[in-house]
C-alpha positions in Angstrom: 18.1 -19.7 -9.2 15.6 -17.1 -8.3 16.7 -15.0 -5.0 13.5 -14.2 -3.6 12.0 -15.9 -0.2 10.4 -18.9 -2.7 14.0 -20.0 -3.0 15.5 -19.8 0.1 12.5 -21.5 1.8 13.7 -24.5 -1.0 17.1 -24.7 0.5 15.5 -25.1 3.4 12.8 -27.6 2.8 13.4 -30.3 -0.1 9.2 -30.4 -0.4 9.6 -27.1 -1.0 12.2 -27.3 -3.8 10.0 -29.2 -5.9 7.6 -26.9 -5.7 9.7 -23.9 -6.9 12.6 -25.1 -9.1 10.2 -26.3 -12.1 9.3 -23.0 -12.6 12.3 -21.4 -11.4 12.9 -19.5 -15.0 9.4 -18.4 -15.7 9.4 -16.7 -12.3 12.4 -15.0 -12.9 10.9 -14.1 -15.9 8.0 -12.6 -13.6 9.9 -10.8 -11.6 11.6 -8.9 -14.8 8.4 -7.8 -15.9 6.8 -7.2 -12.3 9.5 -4.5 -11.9 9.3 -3.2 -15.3 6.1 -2.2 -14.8 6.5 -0.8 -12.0 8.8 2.3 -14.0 6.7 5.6 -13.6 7.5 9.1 -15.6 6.2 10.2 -11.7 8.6 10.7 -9.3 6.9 9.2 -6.7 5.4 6.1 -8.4 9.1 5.5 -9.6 10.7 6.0 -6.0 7.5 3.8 -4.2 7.9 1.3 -7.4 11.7 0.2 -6.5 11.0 0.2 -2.6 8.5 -2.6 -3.3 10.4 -4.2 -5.6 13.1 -4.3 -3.1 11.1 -5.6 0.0 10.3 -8.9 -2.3 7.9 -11.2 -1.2 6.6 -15.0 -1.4 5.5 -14.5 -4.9 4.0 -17.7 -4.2 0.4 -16.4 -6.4 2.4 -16.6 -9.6 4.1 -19.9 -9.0 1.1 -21.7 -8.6 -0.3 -19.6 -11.8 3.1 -20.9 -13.5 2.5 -24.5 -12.4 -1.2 -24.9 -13.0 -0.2 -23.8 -17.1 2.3 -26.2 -17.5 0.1 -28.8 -16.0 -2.3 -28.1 -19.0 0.6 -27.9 -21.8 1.4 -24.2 -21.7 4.8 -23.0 -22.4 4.5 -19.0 -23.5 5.2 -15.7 -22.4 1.2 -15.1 -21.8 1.2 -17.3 -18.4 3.8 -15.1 -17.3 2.4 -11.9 -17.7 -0.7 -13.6 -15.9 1.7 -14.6 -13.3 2.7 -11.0 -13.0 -0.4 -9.4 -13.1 -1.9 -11.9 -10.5 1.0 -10.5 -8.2 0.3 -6.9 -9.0 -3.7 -7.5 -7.8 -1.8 -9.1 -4.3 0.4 -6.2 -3.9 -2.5 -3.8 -4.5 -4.5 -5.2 -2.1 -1.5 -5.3 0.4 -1.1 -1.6 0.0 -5.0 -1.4 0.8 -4.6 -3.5 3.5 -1.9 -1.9 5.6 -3.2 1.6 5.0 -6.9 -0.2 6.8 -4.6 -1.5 9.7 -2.7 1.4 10.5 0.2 -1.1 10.0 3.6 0.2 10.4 5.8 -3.1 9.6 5.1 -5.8 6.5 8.2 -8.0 6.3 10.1 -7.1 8.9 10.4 -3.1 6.7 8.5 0.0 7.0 5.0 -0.2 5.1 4.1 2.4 2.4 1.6 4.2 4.0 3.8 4.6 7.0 6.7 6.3 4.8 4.6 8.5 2.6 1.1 8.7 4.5 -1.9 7.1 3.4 -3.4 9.3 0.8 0.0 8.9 -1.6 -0.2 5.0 -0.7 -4.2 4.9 -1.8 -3.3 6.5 -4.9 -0.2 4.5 -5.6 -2.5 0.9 -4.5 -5.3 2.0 -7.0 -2.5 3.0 -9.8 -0.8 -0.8 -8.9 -4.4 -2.5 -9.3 -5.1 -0.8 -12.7 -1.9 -1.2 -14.3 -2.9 -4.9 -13.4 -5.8 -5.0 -15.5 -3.7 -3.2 -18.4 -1.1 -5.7 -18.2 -3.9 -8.5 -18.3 -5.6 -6.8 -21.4 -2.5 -7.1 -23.6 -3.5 -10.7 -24.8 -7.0 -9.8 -25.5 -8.4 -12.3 -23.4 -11.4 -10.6 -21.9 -12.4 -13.7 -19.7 -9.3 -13.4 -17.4 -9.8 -10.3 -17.0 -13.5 -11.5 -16.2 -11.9 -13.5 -13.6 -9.6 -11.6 -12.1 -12.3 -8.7 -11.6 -14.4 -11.1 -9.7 -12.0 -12.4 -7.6 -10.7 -8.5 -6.7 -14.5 -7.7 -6.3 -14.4 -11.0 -3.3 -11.6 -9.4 -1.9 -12.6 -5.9 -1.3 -15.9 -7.2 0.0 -14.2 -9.4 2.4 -12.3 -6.3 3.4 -15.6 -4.4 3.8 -17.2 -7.1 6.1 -13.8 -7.8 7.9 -13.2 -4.1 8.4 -17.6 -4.0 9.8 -16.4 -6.9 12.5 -13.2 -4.8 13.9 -13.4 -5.0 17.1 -16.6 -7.3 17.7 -15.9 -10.5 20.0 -18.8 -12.5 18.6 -17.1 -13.2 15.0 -18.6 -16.8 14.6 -17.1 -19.8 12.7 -19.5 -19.4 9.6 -18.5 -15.6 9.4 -14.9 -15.9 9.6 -14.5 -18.5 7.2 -16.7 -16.4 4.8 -14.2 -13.7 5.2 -11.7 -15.7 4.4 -12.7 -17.2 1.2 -13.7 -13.8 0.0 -10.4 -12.0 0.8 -7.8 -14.7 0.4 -9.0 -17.9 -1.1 -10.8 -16.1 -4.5 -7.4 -14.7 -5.7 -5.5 -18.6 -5.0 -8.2 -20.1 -7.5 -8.3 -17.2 -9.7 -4.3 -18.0 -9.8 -4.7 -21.5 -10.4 -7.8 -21.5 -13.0 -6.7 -18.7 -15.2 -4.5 -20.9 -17.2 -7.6 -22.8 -18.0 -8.7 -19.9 -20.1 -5.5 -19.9 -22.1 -6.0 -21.3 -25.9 -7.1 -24.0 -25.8 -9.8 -23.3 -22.8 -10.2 -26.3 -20.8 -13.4 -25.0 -18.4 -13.5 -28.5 -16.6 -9.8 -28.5 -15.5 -10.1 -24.7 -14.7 -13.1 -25.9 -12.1 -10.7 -28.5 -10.5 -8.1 -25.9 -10.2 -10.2 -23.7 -9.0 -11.2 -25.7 -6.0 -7.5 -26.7 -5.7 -6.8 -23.0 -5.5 -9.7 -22.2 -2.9 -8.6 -25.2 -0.9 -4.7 -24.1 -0.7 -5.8 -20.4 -0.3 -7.8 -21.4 3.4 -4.8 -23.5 4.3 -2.4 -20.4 3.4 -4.8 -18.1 5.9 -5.3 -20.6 8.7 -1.3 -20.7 9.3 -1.0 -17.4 8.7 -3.7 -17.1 11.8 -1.2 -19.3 13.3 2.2 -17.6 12.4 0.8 -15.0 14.6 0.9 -16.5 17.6 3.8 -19.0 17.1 6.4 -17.4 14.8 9.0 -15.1 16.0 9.0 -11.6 15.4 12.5 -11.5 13.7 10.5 -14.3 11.1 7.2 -12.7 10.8 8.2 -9.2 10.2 5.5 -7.4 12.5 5.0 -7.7 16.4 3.2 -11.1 17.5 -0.2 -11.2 18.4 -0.5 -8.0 15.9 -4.4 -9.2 14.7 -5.8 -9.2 17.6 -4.1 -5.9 18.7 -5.4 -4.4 15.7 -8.8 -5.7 16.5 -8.9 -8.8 14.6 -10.5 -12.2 15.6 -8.4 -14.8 14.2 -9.6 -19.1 13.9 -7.4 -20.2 17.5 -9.1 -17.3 19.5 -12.8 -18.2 18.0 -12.4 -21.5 18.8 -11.5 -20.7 22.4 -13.7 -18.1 23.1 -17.0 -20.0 23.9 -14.8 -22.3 26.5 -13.3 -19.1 28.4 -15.1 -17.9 32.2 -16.0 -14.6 31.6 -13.3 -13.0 33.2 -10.6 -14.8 30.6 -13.2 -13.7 27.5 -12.7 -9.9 29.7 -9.4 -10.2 28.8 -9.5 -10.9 24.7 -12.3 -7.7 25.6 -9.8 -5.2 26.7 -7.1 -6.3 23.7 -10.2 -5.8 21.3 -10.9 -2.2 23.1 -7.8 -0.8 23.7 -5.8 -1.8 20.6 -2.8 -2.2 22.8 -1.4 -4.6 25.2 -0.9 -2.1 27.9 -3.8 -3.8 30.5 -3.2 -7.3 28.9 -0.2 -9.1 28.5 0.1 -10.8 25.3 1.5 -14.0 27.3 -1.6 -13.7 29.0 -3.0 -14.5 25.7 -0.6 -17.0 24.5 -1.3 -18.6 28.0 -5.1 -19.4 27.1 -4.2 -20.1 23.6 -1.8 -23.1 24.7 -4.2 -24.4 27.4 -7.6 -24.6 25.6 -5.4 -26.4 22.7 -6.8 -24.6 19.7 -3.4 -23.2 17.8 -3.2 -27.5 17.3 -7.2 -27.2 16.2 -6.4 -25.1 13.9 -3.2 -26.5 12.6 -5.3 -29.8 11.9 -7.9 -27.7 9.8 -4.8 -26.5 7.8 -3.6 -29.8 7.1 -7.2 -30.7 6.1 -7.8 -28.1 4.1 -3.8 -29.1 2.0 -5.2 -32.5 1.8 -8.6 -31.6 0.1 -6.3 -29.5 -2.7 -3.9 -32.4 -2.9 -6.9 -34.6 -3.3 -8.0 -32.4 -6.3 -5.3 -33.0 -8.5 -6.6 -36.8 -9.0 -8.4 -35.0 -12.1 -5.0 -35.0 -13.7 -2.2 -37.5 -15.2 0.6 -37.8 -13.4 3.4 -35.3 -14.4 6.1 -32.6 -13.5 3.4 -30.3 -13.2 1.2 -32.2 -11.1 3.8 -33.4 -8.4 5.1 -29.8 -7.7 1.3 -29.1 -6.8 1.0 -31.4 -4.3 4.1 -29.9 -3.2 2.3 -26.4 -2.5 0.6 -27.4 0.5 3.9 -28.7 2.1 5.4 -24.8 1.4 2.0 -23.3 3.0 1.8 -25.5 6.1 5.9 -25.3 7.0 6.5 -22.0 6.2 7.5 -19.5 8.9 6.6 -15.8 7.4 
């Protein structure tokens, strides 16, 4: 069975086993080429190739990719390049990501950027996305790389308008949720509606999956939003509370804002300023959080937003295939990292 953190959250959840084991073999398969790949003739790429190889990850991008191809009747070596490639344009943008956030810590190891310094780690994140798109090019199939463009091109502007809002208390509902279908849910449905454009195309089920994909994809960021508050550091990997330290106004605080006196609001204020906890404890935070009720708020969106991808898969007969989807939100709303 794969060893990655996809299997051991199975042992751990029988949901979650159904999800994974189906495609247990083609993700193996994934993970054979994601590291091949990954081989440089430079010494650095090579060295910064098997570190990320080694820190692992959910790979849950490609197991979607994997299920949503054998729920349309493909069985090749071409979903699994996809399914590699999918995961390349995720690490890529990971790389990005930490170099934006100053981050230090991405599961529970030292990030890239923080080992090597950021202008090696840009590099190395742009060389990671491009290989991507060479990979992706090897079947010829110039509509997924089509789609996988525009899904990278959502991301990076939901980067740019995230990265514009650092810092700002007055991140609204409509604005946060616009983020987050640019930088998160665009890359779920580009995972799950790419198969669709495999021989032979099937553009009405790739618009189902799509919305399947978008649906899961705000459900995966809303408990991420919550992870942060709830899950232990030892789980998550990074300190708790680490969004809003690095500036970041996440759903449970948005939704409490508006209902805080202003000297509570002062408080999310001087986080947002300071970039520390040294004038605010973060149990102060966690304090207000827990009173005002909106870590369950938010929780309940989650669940709504698994049920409207669960709900999606109606489109299709009954199958293998089908039932491990519905499976997926079940893995996003009970996992812990």
């Amino acid at each position: 069975m794969l060893k990655r953190p996809l299997a051991h959250a199975a042992e751990a959840h029988p949901a979650v086993a159904r999800f994974v084991e189906l495609v247990a073999d083609k993700l193996v398969a994934t993970e054979a080429i994601f590291e091949a790949h990954l081989s440089s003739d430079v010494p650095f790429i090579q060295r910064a190739g098997e570190y990320i190889h080694g820190a692992g990850g959910k790979r849950l991008r490609p197991a979607l990719l994997l299920l949503s191809a054998r729920l349309l009747g493909h069985d090749s070596d071409e979903e699994v390049t996809y399914a590699a490639v999918v995961e390349y344009i995720h690490t890529a943008t990971l790389i990005h990501d930490d170099i934006i956030d100053h981050a230090s810590l991405r599961r529970g190891q030292p990030t890239l950027n923080h080992l090597w310094g950021n202008h090696l780690t840009v590099l190395l994140g742009d060389w990671i996305y491009t290989k991507a798109m060479q990979m992706a090019l090897s079947h010829g199939r110039v509509d997924v790389i089509g789609r996988l463009c525009e899904a990278t091109l959502k991301m990076t502007e939901g980067e740019l308008l995230s990265y514009q809002r650092l810092g700002m208390i007055d991140l609204s509902v409509d604005e946060y949720f616009d983020i987050v279908e640019r930088k998160t849910a665009h890359l779920f449905a580009a995972a799950c509606s790419v198969p669709s454009l495999i021989a032979p195309a099937r553009p009405e089920a790739g618009q189902v999956l799509a919305r399947y994909g978008r649906a899961l994809g705000i459900c995966f960021q809303l408990v991420d939003d919550l992870l942060d508050f709830t899950a232990r550091e030892s789980e998550l990997g990074k300190p708790v509370l680490s969004d809003l330290k690095e500036g970041k106004l996440t759903l449970p605080l948005i939704l409490m804002l508006p209902r805080l006196a202003p000297a509570e609001r002062g408080l999310i204020e001087t986080v947002l300023e300071d970039r520390s906890f040294g004038r605010v404890a973060a149990q102060e935070i966690l304090d207000l959080v827990h009173r005002e009720g909106t870590l369950e708020e938010t929780a309940a969106m989650a669940e709504g937003y698994g049920d409207q991808a669960r709900a999606e898969l109606a489109f299709f007969p009954e199958s293998d295939a089908r039932d491990a989807l519905e499976f997926a939100p079940d893995f996003v709303l009970h996992r812990r990292s």
